[in-house]
N, C-alpha and C positions, 0 to 999 in steps of 0.2 A: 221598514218600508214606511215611507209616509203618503198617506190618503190625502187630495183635497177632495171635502164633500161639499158640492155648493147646494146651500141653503137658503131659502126663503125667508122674507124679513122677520116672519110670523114663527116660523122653524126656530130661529135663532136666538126670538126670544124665549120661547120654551125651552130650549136646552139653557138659555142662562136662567131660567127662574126655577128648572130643576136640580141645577146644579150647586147654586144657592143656597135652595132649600136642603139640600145635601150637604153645605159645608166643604165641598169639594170644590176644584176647578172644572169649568166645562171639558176638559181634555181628558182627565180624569176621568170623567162621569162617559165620557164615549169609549174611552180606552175598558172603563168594566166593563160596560154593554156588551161591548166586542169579545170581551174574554169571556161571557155567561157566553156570547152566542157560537163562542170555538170551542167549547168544554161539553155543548151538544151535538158536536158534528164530530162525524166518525174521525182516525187516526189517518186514513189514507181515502185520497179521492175513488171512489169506485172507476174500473175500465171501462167505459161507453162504449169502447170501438174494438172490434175486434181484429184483430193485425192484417194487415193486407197482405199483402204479394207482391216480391218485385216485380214491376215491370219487364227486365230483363227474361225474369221466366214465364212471364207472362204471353210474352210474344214468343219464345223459344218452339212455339208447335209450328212457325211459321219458318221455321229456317234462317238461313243468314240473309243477312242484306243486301239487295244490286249494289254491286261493285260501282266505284265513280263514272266509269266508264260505259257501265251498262246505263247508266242513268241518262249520261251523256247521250249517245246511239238512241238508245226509245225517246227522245225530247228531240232529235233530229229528225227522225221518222214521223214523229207526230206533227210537226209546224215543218214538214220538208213543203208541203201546198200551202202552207197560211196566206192570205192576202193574196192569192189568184184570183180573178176573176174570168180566166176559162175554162175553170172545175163550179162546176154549180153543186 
């Protein structure tokens, strides 16, 4: 995997004058960093979230779905008066 970390002019120079100081290359010197700070962190990400539920069964206490046609029929009945104006 490769990271870019964007860094501050001030940042930059500290990672070249520590890594200097170290004999090392700056790459080097973040590439330890990172393996001190993975060699502290557990083997597996802990589960946050507990598993959900499908959908499908979710909705299942509700029965099947209006048919295309039932859908059709109630959306006729409902705008059968749309835009009259001798139904108030």
């Amino acid at each position: 995997m490769t990271l870019i970390v964007p860094l501050t002019p001030e940042e930059e120079a500290k990672l070249l004058t520590q890594a200097r100081a170290q004999g090392v290359s700056p790459d080097t010197l973040v590439r330890n960093a990172v393996k001190e700070l993975l060699a502290d962190a557990p083997a597996s990400a802990p589960q946050s979230k507990k598993p959900t539920r499908p959908m499908l069964g979710f909705l299942a206490k509700y029965g099947p779905a209006p048919s295309a046609e039932d859908i059709d029929q109630n959306r006729a009945e409902m705008f059968a008066n749309f835009g009259r104006d001798d139904i108030a």
